[in-house]
Each structure stands twice: as C-alpha cells, then as structure tokens.
PQR file of N, CA, C, O and H, with PARSE charges and radii, in Angstrom:
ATOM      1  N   UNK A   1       3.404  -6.029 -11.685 -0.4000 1.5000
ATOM      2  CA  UNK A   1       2.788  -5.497 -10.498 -0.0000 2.0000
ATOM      3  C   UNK A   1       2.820  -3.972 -10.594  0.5500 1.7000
ATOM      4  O   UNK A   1       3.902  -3.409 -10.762 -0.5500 1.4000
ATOM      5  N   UNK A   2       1.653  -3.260 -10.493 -0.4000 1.5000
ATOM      6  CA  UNK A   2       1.807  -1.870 -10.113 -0.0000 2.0000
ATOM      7  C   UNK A   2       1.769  -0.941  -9.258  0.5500 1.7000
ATOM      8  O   UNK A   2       0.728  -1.037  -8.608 -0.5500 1.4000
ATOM      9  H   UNK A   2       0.774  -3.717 -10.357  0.4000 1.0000
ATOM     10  N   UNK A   3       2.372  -0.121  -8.953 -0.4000 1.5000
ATOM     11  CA  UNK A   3       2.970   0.449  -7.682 -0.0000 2.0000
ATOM     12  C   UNK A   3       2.711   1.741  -8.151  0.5500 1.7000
ATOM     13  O   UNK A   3       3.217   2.183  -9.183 -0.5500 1.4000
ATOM     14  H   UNK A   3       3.217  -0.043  -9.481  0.4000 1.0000
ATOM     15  N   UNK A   4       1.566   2.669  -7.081 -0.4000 1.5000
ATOM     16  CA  UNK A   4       1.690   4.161  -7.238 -0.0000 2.0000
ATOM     17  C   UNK A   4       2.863   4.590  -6.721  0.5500 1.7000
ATOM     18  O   UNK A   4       3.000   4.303  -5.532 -0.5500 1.4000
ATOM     19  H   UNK A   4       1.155   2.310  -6.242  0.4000 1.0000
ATOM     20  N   UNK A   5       4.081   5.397  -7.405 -0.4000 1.5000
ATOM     21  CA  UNK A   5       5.142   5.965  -6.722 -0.0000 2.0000
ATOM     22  C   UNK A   5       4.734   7.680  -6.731  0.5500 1.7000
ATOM     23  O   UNK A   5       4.350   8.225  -7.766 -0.5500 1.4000
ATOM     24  H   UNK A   5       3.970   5.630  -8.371  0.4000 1.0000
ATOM     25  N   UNK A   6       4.841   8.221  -5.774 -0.4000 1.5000
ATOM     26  CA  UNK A   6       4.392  10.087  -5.737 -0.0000 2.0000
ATOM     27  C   UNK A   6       3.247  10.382  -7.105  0.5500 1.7000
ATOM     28  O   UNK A   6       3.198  11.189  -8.034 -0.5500 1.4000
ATOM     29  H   UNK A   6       5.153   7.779  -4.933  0.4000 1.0000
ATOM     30  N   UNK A   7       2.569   9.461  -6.715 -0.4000 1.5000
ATOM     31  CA  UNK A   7       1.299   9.866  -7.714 -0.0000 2.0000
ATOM     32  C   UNK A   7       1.523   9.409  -9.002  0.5500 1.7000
ATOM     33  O   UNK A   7       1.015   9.908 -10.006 -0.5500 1.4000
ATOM     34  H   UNK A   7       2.610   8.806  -5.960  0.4000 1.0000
ATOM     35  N   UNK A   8       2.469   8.222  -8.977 -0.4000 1.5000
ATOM     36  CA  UNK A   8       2.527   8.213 -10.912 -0.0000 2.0000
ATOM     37  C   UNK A   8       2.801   6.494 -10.893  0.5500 1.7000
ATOM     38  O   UNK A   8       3.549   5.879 -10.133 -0.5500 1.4000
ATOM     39  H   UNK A   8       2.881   7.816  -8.161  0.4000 1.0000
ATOM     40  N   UNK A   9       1.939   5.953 -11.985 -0.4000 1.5000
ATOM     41  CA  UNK A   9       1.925   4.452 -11.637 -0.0000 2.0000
ATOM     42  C   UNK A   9       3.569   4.021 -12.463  0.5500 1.7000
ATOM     43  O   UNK A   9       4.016   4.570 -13.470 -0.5500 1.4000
ATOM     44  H   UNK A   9       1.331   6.452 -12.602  0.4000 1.0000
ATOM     45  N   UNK A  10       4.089   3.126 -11.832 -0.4000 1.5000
ATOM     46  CA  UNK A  10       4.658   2.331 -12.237 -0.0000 2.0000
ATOM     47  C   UNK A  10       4.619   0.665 -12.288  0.5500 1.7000
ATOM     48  O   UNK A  10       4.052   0.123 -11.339 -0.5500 1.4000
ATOM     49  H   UNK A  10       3.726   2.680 -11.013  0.4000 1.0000
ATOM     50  N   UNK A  11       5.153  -0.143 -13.275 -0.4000 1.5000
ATOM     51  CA  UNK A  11       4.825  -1.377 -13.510 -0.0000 2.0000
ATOM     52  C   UNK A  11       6.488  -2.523 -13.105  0.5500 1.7000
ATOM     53  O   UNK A  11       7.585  -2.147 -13.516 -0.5500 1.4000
ATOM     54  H   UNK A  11       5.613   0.297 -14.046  0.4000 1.0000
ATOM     55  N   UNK A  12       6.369  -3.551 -12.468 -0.4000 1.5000
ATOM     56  CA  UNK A  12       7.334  -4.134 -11.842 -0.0000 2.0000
ATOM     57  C   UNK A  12       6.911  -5.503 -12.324  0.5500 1.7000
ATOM     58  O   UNK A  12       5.788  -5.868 -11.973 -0.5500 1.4000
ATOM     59  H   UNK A  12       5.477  -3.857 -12.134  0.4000 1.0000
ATOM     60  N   UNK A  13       7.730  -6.428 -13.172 -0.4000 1.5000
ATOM     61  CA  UNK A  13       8.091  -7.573 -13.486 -0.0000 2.0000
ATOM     62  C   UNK A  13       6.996  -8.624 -12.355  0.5500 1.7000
ATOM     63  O   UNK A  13       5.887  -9.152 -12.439 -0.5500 1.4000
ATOM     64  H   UNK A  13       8.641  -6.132 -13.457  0.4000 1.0000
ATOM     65  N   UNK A  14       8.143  -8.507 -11.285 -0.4000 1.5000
ATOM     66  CA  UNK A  14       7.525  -9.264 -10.027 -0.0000 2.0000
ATOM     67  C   UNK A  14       7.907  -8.476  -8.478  0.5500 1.7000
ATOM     68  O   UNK A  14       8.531  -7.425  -8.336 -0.5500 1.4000
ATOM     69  H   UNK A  14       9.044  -8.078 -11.217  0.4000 1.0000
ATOM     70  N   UNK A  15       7.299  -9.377  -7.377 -0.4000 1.5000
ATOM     71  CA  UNK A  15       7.425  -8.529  -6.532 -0.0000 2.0000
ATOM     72  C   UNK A  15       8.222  -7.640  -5.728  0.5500 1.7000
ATOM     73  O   UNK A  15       9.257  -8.305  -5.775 -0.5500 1.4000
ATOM     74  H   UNK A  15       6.792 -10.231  -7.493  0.4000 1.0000
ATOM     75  N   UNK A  16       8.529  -6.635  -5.020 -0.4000 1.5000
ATOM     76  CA  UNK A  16       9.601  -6.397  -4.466 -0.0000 2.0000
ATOM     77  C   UNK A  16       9.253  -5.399  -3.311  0.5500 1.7000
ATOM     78  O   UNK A  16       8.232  -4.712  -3.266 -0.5500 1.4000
ATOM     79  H   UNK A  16       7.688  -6.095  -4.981  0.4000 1.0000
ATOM     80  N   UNK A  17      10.339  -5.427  -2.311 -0.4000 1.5000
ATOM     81  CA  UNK A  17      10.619  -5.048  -1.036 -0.0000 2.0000
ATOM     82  C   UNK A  17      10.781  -3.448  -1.517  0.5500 1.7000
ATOM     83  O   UNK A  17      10.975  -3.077  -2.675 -0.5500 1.4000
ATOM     84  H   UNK A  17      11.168  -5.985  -2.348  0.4000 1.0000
ATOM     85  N   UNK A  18      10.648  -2.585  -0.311 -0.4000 1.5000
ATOM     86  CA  UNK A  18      11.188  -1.011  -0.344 -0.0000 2.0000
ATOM     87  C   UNK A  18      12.471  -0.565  -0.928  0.5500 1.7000
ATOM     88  O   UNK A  18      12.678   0.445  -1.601 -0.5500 1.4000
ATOM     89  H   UNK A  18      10.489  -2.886   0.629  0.4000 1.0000
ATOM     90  N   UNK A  19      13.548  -1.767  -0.444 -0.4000 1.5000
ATOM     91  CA  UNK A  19      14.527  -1.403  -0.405 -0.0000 2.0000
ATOM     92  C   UNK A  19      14.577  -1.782  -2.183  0.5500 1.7000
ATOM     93  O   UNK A  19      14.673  -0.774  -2.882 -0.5500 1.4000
ATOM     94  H   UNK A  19      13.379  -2.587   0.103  0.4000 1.0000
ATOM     95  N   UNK A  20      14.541  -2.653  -2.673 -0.4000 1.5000
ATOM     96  CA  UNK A  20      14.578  -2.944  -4.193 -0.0000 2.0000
ATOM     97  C   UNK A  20      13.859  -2.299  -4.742  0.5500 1.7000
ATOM     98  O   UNK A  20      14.341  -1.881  -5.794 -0.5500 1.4000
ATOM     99  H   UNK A  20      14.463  -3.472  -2.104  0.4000 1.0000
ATOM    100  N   UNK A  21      12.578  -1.885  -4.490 -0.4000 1.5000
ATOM    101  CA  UNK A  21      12.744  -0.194  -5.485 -0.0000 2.0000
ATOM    102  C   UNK A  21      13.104   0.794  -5.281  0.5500 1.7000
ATOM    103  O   UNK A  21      13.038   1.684  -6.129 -0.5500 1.4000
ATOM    104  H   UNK A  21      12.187  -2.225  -3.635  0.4000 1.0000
ATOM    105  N   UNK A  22      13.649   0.985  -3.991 -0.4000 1.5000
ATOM    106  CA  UNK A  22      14.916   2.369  -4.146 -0.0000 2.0000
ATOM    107  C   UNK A  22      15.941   1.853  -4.842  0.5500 1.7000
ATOM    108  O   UNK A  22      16.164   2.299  -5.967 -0.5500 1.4000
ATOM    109  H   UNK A  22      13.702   0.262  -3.302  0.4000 1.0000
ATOM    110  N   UNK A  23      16.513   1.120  -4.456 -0.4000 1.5000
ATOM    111  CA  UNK A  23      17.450   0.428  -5.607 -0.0000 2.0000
ATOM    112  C   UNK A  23      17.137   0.474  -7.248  0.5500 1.7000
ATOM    113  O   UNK A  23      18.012   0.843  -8.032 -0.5500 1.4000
ATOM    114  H   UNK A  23      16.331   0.757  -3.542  0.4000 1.0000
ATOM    115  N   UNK A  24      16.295   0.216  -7.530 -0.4000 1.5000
ATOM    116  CA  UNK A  24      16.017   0.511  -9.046 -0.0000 2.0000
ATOM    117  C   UNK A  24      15.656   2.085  -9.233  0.5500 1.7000
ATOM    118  O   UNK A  24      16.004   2.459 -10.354 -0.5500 1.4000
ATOM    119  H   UNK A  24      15.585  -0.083  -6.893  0.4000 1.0000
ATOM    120  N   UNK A  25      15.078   3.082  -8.482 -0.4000 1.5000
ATOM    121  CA  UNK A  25      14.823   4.412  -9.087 -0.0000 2.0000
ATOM    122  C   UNK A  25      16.071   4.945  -8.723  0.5500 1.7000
ATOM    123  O   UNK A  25      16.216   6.015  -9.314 -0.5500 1.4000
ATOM    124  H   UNK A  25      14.796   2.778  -7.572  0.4000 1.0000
ATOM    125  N   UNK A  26      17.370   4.583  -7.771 -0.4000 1.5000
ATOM    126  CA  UNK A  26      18.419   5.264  -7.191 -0.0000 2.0000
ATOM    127  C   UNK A  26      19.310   4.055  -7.456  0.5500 1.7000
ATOM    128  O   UNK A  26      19.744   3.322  -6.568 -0.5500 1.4000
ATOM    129  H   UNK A  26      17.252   3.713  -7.291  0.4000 1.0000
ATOM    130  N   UNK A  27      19.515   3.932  -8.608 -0.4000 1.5000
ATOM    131  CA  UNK A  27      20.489   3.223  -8.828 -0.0000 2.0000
ATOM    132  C   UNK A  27      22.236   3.254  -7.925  0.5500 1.7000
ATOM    133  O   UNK A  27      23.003   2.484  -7.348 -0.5500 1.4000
ATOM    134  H   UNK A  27      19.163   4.528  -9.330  0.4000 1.0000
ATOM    135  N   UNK A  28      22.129   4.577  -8.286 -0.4000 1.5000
ATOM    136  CA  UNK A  28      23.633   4.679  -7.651 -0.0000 2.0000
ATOM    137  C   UNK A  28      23.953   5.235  -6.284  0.5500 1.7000
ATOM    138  O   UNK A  28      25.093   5.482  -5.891 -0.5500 1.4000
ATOM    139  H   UNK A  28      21.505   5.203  -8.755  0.4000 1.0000
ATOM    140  N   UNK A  29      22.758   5.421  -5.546 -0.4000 1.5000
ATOM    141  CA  UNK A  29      23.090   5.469  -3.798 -0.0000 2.0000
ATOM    142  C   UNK A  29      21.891   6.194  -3.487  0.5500 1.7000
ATOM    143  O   UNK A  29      21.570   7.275  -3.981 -0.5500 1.4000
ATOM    144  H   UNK A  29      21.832   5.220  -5.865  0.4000 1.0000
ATOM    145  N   UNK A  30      21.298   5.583  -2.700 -0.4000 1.5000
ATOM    146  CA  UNK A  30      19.900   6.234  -1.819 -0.0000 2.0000
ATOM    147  C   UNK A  30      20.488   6.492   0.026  0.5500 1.7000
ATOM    148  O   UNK A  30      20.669   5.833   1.050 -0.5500 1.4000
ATOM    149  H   UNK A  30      21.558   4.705  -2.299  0.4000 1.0000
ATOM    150  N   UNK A  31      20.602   8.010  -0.519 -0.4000 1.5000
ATOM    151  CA  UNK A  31      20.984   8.562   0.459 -0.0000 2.0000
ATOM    152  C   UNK A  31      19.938   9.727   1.047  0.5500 1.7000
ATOM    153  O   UNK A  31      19.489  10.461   0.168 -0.5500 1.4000
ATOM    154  H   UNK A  31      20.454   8.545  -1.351  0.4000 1.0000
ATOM    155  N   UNK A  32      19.595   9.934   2.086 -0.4000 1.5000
ATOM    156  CA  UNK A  32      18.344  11.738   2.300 -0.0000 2.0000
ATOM    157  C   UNK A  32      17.200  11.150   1.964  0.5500 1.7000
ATOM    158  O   UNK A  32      16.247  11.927   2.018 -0.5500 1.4000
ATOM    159  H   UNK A  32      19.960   9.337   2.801  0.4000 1.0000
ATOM    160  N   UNK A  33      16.873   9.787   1.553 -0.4000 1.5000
ATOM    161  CA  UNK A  33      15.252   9.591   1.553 -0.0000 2.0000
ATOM    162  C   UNK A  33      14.391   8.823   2.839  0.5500 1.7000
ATOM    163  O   UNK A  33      14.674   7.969   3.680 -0.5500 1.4000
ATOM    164  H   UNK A  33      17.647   9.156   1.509  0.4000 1.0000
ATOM    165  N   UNK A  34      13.234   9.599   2.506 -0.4000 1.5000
ATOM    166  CA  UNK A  34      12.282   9.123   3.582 -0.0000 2.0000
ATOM    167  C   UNK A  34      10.982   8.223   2.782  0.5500 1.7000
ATOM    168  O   UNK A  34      10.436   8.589   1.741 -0.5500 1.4000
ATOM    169  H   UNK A  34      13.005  10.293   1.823  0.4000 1.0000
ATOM    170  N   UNK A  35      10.607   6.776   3.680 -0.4000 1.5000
ATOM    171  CA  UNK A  35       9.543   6.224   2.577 -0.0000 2.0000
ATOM    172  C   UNK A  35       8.423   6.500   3.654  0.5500 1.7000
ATOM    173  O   UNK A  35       8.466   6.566   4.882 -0.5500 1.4000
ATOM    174  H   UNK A  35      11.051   6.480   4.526  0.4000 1.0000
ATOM    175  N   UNK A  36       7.353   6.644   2.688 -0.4000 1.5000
ATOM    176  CA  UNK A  36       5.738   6.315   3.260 -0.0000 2.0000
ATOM    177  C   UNK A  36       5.220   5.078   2.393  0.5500 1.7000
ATOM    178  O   UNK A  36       5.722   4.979   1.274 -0.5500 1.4000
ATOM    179  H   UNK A  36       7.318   6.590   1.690  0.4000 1.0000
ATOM    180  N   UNK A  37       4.301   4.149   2.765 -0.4000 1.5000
ATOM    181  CA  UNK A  37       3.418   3.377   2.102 -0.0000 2.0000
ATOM    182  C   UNK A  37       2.510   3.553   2.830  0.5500 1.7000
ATOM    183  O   UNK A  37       2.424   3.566   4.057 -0.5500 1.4000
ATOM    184  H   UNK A  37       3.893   4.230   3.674  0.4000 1.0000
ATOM    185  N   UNK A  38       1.373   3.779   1.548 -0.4000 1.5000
ATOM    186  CA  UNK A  38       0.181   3.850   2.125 -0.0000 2.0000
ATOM    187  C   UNK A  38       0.075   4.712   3.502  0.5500 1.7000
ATOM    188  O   UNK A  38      -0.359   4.169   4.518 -0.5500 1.4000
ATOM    189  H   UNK A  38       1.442   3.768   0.551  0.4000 1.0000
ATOM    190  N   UNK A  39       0.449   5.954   3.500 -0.4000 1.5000
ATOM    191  CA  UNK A  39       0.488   6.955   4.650 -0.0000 2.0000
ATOM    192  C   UNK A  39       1.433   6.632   5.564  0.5500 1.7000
ATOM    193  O   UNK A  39       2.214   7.524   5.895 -0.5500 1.4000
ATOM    194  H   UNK A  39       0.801   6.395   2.675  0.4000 1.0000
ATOM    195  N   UNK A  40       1.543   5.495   6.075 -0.4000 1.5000
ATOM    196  CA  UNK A  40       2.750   4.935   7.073 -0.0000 2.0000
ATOM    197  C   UNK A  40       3.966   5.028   6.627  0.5500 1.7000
ATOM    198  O   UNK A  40       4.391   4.699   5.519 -0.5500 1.4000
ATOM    199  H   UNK A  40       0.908   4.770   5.807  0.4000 1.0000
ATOM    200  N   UNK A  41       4.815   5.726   7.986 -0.4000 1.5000
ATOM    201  CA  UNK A  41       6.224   6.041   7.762 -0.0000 2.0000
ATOM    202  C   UNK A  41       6.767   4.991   7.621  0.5500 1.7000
ATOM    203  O   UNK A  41       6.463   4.257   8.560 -0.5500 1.4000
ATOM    204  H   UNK A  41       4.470   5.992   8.885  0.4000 1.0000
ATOM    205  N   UNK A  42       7.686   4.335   6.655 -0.4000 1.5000
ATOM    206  CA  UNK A  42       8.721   2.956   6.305 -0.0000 2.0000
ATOM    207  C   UNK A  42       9.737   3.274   7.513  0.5500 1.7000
ATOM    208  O   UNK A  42       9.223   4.333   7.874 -0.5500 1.4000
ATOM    209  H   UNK A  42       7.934   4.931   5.892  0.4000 1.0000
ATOM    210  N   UNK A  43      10.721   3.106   8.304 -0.4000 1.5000
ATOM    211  CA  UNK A  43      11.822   3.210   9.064 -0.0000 2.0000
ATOM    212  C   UNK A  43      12.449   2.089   8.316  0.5500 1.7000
ATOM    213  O   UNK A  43      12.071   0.934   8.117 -0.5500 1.4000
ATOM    214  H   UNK A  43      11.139   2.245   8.011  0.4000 1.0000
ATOM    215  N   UNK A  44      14.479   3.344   7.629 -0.4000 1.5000
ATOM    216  CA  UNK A  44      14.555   2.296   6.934 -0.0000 2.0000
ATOM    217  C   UNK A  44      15.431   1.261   7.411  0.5500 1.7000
ATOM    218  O   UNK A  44      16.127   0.757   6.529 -0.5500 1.4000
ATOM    219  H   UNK A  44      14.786   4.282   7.790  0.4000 1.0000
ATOM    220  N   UNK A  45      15.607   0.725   8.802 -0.4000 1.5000
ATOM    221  CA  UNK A  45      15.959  -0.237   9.109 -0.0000 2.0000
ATOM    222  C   UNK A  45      14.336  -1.374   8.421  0.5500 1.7000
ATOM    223  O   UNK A  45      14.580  -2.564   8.620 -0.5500 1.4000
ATOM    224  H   UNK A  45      15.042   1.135   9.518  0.4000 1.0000
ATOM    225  N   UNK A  46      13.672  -1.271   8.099 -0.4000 1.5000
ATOM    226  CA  UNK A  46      12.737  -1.966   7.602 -0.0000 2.0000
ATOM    227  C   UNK A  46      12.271  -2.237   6.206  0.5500 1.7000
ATOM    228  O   UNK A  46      11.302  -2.872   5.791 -0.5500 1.4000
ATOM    229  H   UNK A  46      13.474  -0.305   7.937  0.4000 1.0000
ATOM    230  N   UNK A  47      13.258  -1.560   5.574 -0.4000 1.5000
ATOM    231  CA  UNK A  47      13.115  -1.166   3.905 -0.0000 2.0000
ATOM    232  C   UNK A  47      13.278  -2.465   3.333  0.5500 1.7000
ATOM    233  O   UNK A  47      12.373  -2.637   2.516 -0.5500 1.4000
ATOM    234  H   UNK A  47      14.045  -1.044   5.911  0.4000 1.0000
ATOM    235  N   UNK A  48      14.298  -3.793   3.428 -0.4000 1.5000
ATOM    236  CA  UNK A  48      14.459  -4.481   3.070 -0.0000 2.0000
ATOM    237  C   UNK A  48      13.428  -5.995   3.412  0.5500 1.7000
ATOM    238  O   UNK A  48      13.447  -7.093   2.856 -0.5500 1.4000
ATOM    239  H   UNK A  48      15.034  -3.654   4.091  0.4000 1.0000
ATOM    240  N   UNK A  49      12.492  -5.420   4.674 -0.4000 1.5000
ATOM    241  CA  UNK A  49      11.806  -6.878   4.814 -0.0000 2.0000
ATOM    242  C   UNK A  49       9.924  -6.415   4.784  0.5500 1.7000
ATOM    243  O   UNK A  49       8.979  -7.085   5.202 -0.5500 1.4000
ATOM    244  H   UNK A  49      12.477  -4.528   5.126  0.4000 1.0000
ATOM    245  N   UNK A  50       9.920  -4.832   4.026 -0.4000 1.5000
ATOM    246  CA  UNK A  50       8.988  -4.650   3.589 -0.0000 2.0000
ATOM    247  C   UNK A  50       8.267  -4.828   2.281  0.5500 1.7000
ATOM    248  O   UNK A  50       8.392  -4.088   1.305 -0.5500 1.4000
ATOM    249  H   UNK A  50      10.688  -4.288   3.687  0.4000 1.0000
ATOM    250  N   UNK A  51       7.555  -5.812   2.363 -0.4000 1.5000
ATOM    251  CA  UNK A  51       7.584  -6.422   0.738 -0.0000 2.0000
ATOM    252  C   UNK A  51       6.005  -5.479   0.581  0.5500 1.7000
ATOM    253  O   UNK A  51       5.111  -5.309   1.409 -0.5500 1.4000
ATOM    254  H   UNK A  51       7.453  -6.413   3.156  0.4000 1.0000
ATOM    255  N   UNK A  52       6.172  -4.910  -1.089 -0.4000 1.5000
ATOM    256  CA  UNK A  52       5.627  -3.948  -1.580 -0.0000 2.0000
ATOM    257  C   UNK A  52       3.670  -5.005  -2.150  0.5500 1.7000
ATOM    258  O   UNK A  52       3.602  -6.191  -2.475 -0.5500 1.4000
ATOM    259  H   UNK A  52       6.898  -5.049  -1.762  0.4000 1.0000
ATOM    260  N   UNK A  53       2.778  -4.266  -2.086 -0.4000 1.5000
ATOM    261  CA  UNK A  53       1.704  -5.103  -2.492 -0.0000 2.0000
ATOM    262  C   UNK A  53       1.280  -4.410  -3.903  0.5500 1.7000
ATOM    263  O   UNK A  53       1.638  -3.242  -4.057 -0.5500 1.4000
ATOM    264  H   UNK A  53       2.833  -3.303  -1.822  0.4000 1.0000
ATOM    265  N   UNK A  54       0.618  -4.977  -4.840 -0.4000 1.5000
ATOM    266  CA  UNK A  54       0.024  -4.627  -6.026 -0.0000 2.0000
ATOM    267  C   UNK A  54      -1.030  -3.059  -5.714  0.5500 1.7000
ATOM    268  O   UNK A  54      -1.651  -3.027  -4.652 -0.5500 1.4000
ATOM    269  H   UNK A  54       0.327  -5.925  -4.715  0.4000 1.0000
ATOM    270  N   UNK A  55      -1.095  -2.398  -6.250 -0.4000 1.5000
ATOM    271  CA  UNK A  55      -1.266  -0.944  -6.218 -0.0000 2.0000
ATOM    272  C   UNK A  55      -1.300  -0.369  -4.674  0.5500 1.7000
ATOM    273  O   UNK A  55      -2.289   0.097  -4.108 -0.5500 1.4000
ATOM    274  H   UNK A  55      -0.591  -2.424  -7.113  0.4000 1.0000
ATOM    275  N   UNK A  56      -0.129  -0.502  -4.197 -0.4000 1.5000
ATOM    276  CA  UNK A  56       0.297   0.405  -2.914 -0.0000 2.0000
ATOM    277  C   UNK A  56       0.994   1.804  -3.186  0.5500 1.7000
ATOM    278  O   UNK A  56       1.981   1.933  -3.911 -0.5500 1.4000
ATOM    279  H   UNK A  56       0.675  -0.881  -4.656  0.4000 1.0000
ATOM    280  N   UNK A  57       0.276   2.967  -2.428 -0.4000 1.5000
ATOM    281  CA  UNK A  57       1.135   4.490  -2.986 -0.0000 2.0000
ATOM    282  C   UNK A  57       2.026   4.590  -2.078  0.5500 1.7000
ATOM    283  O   UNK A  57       1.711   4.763  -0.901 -0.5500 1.4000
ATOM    284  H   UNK A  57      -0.525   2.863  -1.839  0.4000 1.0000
ATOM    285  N   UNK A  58       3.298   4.496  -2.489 -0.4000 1.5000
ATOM    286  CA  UNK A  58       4.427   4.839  -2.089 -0.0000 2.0000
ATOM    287  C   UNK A  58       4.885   6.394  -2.241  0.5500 1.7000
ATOM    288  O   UNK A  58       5.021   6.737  -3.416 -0.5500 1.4000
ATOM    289  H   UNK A  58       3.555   4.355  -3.446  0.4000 1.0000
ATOM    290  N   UNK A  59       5.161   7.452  -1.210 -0.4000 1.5000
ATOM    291  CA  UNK A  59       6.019   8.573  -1.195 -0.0000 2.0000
ATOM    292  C   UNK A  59       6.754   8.448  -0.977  0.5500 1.7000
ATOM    293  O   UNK A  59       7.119   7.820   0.017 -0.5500 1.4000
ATOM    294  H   UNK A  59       5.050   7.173  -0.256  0.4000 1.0000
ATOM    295  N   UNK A  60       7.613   9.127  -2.012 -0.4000 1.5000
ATOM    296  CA  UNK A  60       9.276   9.406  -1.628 -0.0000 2.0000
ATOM    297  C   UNK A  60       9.922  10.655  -1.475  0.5500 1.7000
ATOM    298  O   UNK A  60      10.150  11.323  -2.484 -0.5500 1.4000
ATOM    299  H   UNK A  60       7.317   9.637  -2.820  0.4000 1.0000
ATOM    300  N   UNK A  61      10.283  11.106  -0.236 -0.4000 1.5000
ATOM    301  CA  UNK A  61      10.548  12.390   0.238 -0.0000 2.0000
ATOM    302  C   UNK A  61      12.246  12.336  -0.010  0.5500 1.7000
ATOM    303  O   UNK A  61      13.037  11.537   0.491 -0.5500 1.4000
ATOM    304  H   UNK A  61      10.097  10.564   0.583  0.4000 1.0000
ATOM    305  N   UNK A  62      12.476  13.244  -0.772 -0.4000 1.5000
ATOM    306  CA  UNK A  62      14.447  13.310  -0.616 -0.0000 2.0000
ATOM    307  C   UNK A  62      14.623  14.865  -0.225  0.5500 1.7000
ATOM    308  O   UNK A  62      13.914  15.819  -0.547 -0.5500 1.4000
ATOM    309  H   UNK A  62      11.833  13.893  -1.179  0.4000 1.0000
ATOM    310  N   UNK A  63      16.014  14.819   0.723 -0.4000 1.5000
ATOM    311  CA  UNK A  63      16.216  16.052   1.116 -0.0000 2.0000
ATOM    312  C   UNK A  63      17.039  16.579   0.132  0.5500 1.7000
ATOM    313  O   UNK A  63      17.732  15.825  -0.552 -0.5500 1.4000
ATOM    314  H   UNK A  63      16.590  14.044   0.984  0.4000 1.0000
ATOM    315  N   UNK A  64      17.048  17.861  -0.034 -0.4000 1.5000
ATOM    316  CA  UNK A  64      17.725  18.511  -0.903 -0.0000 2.0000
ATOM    317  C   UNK A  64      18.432  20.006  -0.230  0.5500 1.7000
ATOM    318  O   UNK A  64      17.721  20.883   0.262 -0.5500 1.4000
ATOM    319  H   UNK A  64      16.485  18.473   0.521  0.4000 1.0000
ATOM    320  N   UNK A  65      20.115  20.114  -0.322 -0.4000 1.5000
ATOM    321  CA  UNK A  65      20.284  21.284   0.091 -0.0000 2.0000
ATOM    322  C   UNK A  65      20.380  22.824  -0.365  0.5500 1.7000
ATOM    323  O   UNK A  65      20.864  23.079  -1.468 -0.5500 1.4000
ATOM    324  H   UNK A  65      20.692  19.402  -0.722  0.4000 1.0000
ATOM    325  N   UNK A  66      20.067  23.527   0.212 -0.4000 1.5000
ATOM    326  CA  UNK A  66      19.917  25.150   0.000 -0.0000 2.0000
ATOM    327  C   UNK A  66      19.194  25.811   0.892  0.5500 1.7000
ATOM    328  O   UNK A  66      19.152  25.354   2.034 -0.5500 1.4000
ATOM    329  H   UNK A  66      19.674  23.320   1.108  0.4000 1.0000
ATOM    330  N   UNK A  67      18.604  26.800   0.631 -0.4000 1.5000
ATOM    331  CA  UNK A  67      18.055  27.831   1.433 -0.0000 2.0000
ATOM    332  C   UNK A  67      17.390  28.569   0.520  0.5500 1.7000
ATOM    333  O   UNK A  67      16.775  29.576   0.869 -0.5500 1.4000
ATOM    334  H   UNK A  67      18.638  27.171  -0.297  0.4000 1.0000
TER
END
C-alpha cells in the first residue's frame, strides 16, 4: 500500500492505522507530533482507530525546541 508521507511516497506491506505508522517512522517514542490526512487534523486520541487508505498524504508536523 502506498502512503504519501510530507511529500515522499512510501510503500506498506498491508494496511495500517495512524498510530502504526508513527510507530514504524518513531520507533522509539512519538512524542510533539501533530497528524494531518488529507488536510484534516488527526486528534490523537484518534490515531489508533484511523485506518490509513492507499495513496492518502499524510503530514507530519514535530515540534522542535529553540529559538
């Protein structure tokens, strides 16, 4: 299945929810991110029962600190 992520395709076995591909690009803790699909804000109390469709663009906004 392929999934635009911030403009760059990626390819997925089979299907999956928001939360399972933050899980696979943030392996070790997704913390400071914000999702869009397809322009719509994800809220991530919803990350896990949003199941992803074959070429949907996903943004992924992470905060980062400094000034």
């Amino acid at each position: 299945m392929e999934i635009i992520v911030n403009g760059q395709s990626r390819e997925f076995a089979e299907p999956l929810s928001v939360q399972q591909l933050l899980s696979a690009l943030f392996p070790d803790q997704i913390k400071g991110v914000a999702v869009a699909v397809n322009q719509s804000v994800i809220p991530k109390m919803a990350w896990a029962g949003h199941a992803l469709q074959p070429y949907d663009r996903v943004m992924l906004i992470t905060a980062t600190q400094g000034g």
